[in-house]
Every structure is written in C-alpha cells, then in structure tokens.
C-alpha positions in Angstrom: 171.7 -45.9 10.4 168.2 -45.6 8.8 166.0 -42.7 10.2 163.1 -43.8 12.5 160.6 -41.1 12.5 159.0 -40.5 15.7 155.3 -42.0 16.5 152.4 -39.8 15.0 151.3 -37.5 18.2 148.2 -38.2 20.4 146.7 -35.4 18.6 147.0 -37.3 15.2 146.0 -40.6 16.4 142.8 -39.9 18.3 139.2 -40.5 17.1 138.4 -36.6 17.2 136.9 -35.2 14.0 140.1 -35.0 11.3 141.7 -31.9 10.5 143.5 -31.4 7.3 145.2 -28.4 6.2 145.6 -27.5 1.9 147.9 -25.6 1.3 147.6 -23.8 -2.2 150.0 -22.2 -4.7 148.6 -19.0 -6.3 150.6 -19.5 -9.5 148.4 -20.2 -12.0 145.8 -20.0 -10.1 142.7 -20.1 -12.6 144.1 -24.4 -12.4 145.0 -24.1 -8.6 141.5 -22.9 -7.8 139.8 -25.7 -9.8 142.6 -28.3 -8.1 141.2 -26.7 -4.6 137.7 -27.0 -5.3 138.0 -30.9 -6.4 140.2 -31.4 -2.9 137.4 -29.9 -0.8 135.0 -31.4 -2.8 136.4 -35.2 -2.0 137.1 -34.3 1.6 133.6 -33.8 1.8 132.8 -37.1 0.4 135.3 -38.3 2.7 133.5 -37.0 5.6 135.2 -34.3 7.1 133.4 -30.7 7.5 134.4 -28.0 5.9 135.6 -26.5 8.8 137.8 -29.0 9.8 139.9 -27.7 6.5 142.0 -25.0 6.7 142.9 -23.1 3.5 146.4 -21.8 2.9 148.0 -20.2 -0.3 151.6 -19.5 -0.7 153.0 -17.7 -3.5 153.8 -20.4 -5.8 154.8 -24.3 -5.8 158.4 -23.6 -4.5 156.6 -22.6 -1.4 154.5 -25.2 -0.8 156.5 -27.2 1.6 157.8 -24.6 4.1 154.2 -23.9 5.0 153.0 -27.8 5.0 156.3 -27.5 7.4 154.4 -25.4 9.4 150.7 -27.3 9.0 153.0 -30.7 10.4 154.8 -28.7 13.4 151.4 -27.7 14.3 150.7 -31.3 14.7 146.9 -29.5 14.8 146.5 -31.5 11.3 145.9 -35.0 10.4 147.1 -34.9 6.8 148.4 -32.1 4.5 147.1 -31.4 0.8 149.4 -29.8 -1.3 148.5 -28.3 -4.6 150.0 -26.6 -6.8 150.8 -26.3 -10.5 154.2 -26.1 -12.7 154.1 -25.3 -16.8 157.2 -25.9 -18.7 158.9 -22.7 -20.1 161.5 -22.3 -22.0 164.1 -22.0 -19.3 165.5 -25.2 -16.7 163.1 -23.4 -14.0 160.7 -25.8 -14.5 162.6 -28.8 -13.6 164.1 -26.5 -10.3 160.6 -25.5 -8.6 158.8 -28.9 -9.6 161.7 -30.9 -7.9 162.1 -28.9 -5.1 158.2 -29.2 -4.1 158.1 -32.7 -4.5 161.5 -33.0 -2.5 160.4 -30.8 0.1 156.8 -32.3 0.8 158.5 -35.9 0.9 160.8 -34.4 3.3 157.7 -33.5 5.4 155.8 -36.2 5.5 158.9 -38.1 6.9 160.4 -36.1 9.4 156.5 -35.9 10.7 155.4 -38.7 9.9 152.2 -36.8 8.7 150.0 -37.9 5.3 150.9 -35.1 2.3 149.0 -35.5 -0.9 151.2 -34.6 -3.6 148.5 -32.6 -5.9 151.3 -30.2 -7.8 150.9 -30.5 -11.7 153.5 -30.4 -14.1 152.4 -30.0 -17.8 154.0 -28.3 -20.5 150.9 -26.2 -21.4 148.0 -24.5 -19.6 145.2 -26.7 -21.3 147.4 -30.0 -20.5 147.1 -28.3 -16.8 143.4 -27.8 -17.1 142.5 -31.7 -18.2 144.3 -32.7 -15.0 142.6 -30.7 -11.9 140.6 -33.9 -11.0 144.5 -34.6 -9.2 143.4 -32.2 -6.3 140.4 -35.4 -5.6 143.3 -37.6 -6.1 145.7 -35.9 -3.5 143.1 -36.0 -1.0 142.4 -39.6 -1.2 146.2 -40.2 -1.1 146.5 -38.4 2.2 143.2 -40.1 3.4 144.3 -43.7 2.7 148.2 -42.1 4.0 146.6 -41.3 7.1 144.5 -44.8 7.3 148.1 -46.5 7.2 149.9 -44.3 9.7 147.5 -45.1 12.5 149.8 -48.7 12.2 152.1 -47.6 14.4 149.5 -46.9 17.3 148.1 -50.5 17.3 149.4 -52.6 20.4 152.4 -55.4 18.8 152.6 -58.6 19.7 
C-alpha cells in the first residue's frame, strides 16, 4: 500500500508571514558560508524577513537531516533549506555521507510533507565547490516553488 502523507498543518498552510528554517553543515565551511549567504540572500528577494529565517549548523552534511527532522516536527517552518557541502577523498566516505543526506532529507520532506531544498554539493575539489555556491539561491527557490505546490492539498476538490 503506497504511503499517504498527512495534510500540511494549519500552521503551514495559513497566510501568516513564512518561516523557513537553513540548516547548515560546518564542514567546509569557507563554501557553506558562501552557500548560506546566497540562500538568505534569495529569501530576501523572495520576500520573507530576515527574521522569519532561522539559522542552524550541524557538524557536517551527515547531520543535516536529523535536525531538518527536528525544523519539520516543529511544524513552526514552512520549508527547510539544507546546505551543506561533500569533496571526494580518496576513501568510499564520500559516496556514504553524500547518500545518506540526500536520503535523509527526501525522507523528510515526505513523512512531513514539508518543502527541503537540497543545497548539499558534491564536487571532487574545493575550487569545483566554490564555482557552485550560487546552489544555496537554487535550494531556496526549490523549497519556495516546493512550498507553492504543497498548498494543493488545502484547496477545496470537487
């Protein structure tokens, strides 16, 4: 039997000023930073005051989701930026904690039913990392446009 998520929450759906929540790896954070700065950057464009955006960092991108777990359970958020970034080494490590983030944040946005942009890089190299932080821009629109589609369920059905 498929799984039916439940309806977003009252506190999602309303016409209240949006709240988002980023949360941020601090792994290589001299990229994370920049990827931060474009995210709050768009949300500004986007319309939503900077303190309706709460700032979170976690250790590294293997954290990411248990805190956007936490942003989602809230339900105090309308959509959920995650950023984060992943370099190749040497080891299979890289392949490990860039699945697992993107597994995990999938896994929240459906059991909540909650818009997560996906802003976690992986690059093999630090400068292929730096040519790419405009991605924290693009996460935010993701969950934006995420969000737009989610208030679906909330419109009356014939």
């Amino acid at each position: 039997m498929p799984h039916k998520a439940p309806l977003p929450s009252a506190a999602r759906t309303s016409n209240r000023q949006r709240r988002v929540a980023i949360v941020v790896s601090r792994f290589h954070e001299n990229v994370t930073a920049k990827l931060l700065a474009g995210a709050r950057e768009a949300l500004r464009r986007g319309g939503i005051a900077d303190s309706h955006v709460e700032v979170t960092w976690v250790p590294g991108a293997f954290e990411l989701p248990v805190v956007a777990e936490a942003a989602a359970t809230s339900e105090r958020f309308d959509a959920i930026v995650a950023l984060g970034c992943v370099i190749r080494g040497e080891t299979p490590h890289f392949e490990y904690v860039a699945g697992e983030a993107a597994r995990g944040l999938g896994n929240v946005a459906l059991a909540h039913r909650i818009a997560v942009g996906f802003g976690v890089l992986t690059t093999d190299n630090e400068s292929q990392a730096l040519a790419r932080v405009s991605k924290g821009a693009e996460a935010v629109q993701a969950a934006l446009e995420t969000r737009a589609g989610l208030k679906l369920d909330a419109a009356p059905r014939d």
